[in-house]
Every structure is written in C-alpha cells, then in structure tokens.
N, C-alpha and C positions, 0 to 999 in steps of 0.2 A: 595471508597478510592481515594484520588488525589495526586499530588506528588506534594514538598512542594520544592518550589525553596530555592536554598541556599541561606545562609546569610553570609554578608562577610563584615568586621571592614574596616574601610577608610584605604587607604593609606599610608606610611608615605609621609613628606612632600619631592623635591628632593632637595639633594645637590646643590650647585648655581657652575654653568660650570665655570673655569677660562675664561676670560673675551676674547674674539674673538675664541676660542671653543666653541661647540655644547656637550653637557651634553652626555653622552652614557645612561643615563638613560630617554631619551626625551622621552613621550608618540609615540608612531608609529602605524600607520595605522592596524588595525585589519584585517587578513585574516581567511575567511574560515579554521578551523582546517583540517588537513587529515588522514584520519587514516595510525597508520602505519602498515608495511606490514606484519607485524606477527599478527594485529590486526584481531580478531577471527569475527568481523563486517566487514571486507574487507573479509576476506576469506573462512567462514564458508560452507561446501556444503550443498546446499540444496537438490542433489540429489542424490541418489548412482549411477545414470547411468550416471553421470557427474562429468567433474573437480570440478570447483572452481564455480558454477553459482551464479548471485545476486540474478535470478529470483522465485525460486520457494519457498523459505521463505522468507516474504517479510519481518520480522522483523530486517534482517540485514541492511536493507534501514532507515527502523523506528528509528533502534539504534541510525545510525549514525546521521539524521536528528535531533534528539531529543537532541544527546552528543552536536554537533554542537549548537546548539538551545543555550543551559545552557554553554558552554565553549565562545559562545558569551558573554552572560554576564556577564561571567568571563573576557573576556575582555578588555569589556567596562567599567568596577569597576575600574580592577587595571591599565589602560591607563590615566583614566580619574582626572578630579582636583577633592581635598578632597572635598571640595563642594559638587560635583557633587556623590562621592561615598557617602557621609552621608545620600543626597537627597535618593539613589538609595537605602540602608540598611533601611531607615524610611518607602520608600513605601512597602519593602518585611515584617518590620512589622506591618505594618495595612494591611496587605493581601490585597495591590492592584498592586503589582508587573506585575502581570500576566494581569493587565487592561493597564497597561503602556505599556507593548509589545505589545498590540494586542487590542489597541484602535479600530478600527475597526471590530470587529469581527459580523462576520454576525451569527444568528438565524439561525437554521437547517430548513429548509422545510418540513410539514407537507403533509398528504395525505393518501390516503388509497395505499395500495402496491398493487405491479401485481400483476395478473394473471402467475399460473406457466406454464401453459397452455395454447398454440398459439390458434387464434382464428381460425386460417385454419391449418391443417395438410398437411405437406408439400406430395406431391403425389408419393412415391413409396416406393418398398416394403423391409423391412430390416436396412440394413446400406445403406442409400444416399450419406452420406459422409465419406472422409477418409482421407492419405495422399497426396491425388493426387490433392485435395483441397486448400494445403499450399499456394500456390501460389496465389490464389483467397483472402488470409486474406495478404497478402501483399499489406497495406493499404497506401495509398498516405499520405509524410510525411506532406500535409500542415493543414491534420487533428491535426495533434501531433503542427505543430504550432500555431493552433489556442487554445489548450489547455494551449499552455506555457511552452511544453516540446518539443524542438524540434533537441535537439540533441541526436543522435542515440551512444550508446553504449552496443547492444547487436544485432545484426543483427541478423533475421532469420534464421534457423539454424546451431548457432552458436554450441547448445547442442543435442547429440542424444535424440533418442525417449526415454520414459520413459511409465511406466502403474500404472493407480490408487495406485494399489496395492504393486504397489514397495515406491510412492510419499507417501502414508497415512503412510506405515510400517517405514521412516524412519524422519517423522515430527511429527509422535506421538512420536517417541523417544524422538528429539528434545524438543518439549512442555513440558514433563515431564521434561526433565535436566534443562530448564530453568523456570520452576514453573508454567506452565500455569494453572492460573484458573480463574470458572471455567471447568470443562471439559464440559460442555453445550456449551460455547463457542470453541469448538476446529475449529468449519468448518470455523471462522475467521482466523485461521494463515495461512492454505495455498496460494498460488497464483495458487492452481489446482483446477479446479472445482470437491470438496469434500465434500460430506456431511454425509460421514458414522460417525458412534460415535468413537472416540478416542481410543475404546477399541474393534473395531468391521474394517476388513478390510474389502474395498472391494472385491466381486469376478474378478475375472480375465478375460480378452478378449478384452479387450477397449485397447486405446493406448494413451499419453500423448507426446503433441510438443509444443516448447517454441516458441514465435512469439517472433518478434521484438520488444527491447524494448527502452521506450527515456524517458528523462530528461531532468531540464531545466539547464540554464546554473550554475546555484551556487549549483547545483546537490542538491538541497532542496527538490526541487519535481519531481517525478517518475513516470514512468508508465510502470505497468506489464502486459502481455497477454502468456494465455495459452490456446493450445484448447485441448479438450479430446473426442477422438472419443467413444462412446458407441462402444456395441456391437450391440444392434438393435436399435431403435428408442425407446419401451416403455420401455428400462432399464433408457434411458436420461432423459424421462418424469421423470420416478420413482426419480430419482437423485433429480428433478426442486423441485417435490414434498416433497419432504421430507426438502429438504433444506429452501424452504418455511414455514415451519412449522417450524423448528429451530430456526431460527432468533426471531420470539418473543421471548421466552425462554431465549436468552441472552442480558441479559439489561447493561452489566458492567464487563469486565474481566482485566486481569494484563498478563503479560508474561516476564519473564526476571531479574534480582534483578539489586539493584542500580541505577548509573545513566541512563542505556542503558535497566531499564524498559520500557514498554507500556503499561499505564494504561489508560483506553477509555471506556466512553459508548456507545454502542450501540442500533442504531433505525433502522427499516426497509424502505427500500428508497423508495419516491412517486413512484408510476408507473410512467414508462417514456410513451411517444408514440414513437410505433416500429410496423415494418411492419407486416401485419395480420400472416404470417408465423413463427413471431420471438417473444418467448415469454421474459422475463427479471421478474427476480428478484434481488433483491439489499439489501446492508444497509450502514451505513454509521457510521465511528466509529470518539467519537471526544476524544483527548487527551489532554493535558496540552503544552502550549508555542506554542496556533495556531494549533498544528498539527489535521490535518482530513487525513482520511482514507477512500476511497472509494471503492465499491468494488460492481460487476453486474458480476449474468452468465447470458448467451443469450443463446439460445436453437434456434437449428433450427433441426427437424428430427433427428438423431442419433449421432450431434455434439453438442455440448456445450463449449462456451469460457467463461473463468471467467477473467476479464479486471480490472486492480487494480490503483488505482492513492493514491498516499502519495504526502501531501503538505504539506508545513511549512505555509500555509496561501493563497500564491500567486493563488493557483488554486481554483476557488469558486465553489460552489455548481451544481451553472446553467450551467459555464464550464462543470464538470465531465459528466452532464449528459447530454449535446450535444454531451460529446464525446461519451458517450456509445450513446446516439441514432443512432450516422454514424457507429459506428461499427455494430451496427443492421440493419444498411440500408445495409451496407455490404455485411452481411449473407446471406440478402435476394437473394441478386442477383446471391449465389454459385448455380450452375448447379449438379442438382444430377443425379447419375452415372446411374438410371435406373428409 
C-alpha cells in the first residue's frame, strides 16, 4: 500500500495591485507548518509515567514530518504561478510527483544482518548495568552533529523512569486506536527496546530511561534513545533474540489514518561493526516523500538501548549508521558494577 499525494487544480490568476501598492495576495515565502497546541502530534503521551514526552512513540515525530512534507506542497501549489501549478498537477498525474521531491534518493543498502549475539560476553555476573550507568550514555553532542541533528530538545532526564511493561501496556493501546497493522509489525512503533507480541506483555523487573534526544534544525529529522535495563543479562539476550527473528516477518506495515499515516516497508539493516562486547540489530523502514526510519538496539550484558532516527531525506543511510556505530563504541566502554 503507498500513499497517493494529493492533487490540486491551479490557482486562480491574481487581481492586479492598484498601481504603487503591493497586492495582499503576493506569493510569500513558505514556512515550516507547526503544529498547534491542542494538536494530538505535539502532545500525545507516549508514556503513562510521563507528561507530555515526544520520545517514546515515535509516530508523533513521523506525523508531523510527513503532515509537513505534503502541507509543503501545499504550499508551494498555491504560492506558486499557474504555470508552475499545472507543471506540478501533470507530474502528480503521471505518478512522478514523488521523483520530483526526492530526485536524489538513494538505494537502501543490502547485506546480511547481525548477530543478536556479542562475540565476547561482557564478564560479570547478573545485571552489570543499571541506573547508575546514565551518565556514561551522556554522549558528546558532536556525535548528534555529525549526524545533522544537533539541536538538543529533550535533555537527559527530562522524564521519569518507566518499565517494559508499563511502555508495551500503553503503545499497544495506542497501535490499535490508530490502526496499526500488521500486528507482526508491532516491535517497529516503539522507541523502547520491545520485542514482545502486541498482545503478550512483558514480565516485570527491568527498568526504562529516556536519554537525550536532538534534532535538526527545520525539526525534519530526529533522533530518539532509550535504554532498558534487563533484569539479568540472558533475559536481554532472549529480548536481541527474539527481536531478530521478528524483523523478517515484517516486510510492510501502516499505523495512523489520513494524512498523519505511516505507511513503510521494512528491511532488516546490514550489520554494522561494533565492538566484540556489543551486539546490534536493526532495520530500517522507507516511507513515501523521502521519509526513512531508522532504527538499532545495542546490547551490551543486561542493558539494551534502541537508538531511532526519522529523516525527511537529509540523514542518509551511512550517516545513521556511524551513528549507531559510536553509540556502540559507547557502550563498550560502560564499566560494569561487578
């Protein structure tokens, strides 16, 4: 299923300004839409142990990226000379609308996937890591500039702790009010590393922390980080694993009606290289008008961060995944507790 950009009839022509006036209807400079403030994409919670957060359904980001996207082209139609609107209605019907935006569009990268399983097991016994950890994922912001997102608006914690099992109990909710399917795909909507089935929580004892999160400046593209402490080390594997094995199985999902759907296929992402202690798995989902979706947990002993980036195009492929590479060089170097 793909989503079918709208079509819109030229302009009329404008009035002609009395003569040393400026027309009130002159074409004007197109801004970024914003949502407003009752809009359920600015304010939706993603968590019940939180206010108002952006982070941990990442759809609320996608919305807006996408509404923005198509309210561009809105526009640029009705700014523009009739000319140029007729141009723009001929290419949306020969279905090349979507080639005109996004002339450049890169090819998804091919490859076999990781390993959900580090090649070294990190050396002690239980939970290695925890809260006390946080501070070690407080990552230097010139990572985030090199990605192309480097303005901070979600600082570290910003939101309390949260657990698996509170995050899956109230994003399956979510998923179903906005129609996700199908539910093979459920462990793509969170931004918490989940991999239970949609109709299956998980057990209890792990803990969930939002990490800092940045964007770029025309707030197009995003980037989310959550980590979730297991309870011991082989529940975290069990998580890698399973989630592993999910990802084929979902080749194509939707979530949302109208314009502030997300419809995307998804592929599972090349293995990255990450340090012998840090395993990664990935995938990576492509939408309609440029939008990609990326999206890696990292494992390291009884912690797992799942690290998310949304672009409207400007972040490429190789980008996302030097980023996650640093965040796995990161990992490596967290000191565990025993």
């Amino acid at each position: 299923m793909s989503t079918e950009p709208p079509r819109f009839a030229p302009p009329e022509p404008e009035p002609e300004a009395p003569k040393g006036e400026e027309s009130a209807l002159a074409p004007q400079a197109w801004a970024p839409p914003q949502p407003p403030i009752d809009s359920p994409w600015a304010s939706r919670t993603a968590s019940p142990t939180t206010s108002t957060p952006r982070s941990a359904g990442k759809r609320w980001a996608l919305g807006l990226g996408i509404s923005a996207a198509v309210l561009g082209v809105i526009g640029v139609i009705v700014g523009a000379s009739v000319a140029l609107g007729a141009l723009i209605v001929e290419l949306t019907e020969d279905g090349g609308l979507a080639e005109a935006l996004d002339p450049t569009s890169e090819d998804l990268l091919v490859g076999a996937p990781g390993s959900p399983q580090p090649v070294e097991e990190t050396d002690c016994d239980g939970a290695c890591f925890g809260p006390f950890h946080l501070e070690d994922a407080d990552i230097d912001v010139s990572i985030f500039e090199a990605l192309g997102t480097p303005e901070l608006f979600e600082p570290q914690g910003t939101y309390g702790a949260s657990t698996g099992a509170l995050e899956h109990e109230y994003l399956a909710e979510v998923w179903a009010e906005e129609e996700g399917t199908p539910d093979e795909c459920f462990f793509t909507y969170p931004n918490v590393p989940l991999s239970s089935d949609v109709t299956e929580a998980p057990a209890d004892g792990d803990s969930v922390y939002f990490l800092a999160s940045y964007e770029s400046a025309n707030e197009f593209s995003t980037t989310y980080r959550t980590v979730r402490f297991f309870e011991t080390a082989a529940a975290a594997q069990e998580h890698m694993t399973t989630l592993h094995s999910r990802i084929p199985d979902c080749t194509r999902y939707s979530v949302g009606t109208g314009i502030e759907a997300w419809k995307a296929s998804v592929t599972p992402m090349p293995a990255l290289e990450v340090p012998s202690t840090v395993a990664a798995v990935g995938w990576v989902e492509r939408g309609a008008y440029s939008g990609r979706f990326y999206a890696f947990d990292l494992l390291r002993g009884n912690a797992v961060i799942r690290a998310t980036v949304y672009t409207d195009g400007a972040v490429t492929e190789d980008d996302a995944r030097a980023y996650a590479q640093a965040l796995a060089e990161n990992l490596a170097t967290w000191t565990p507790q025993n």
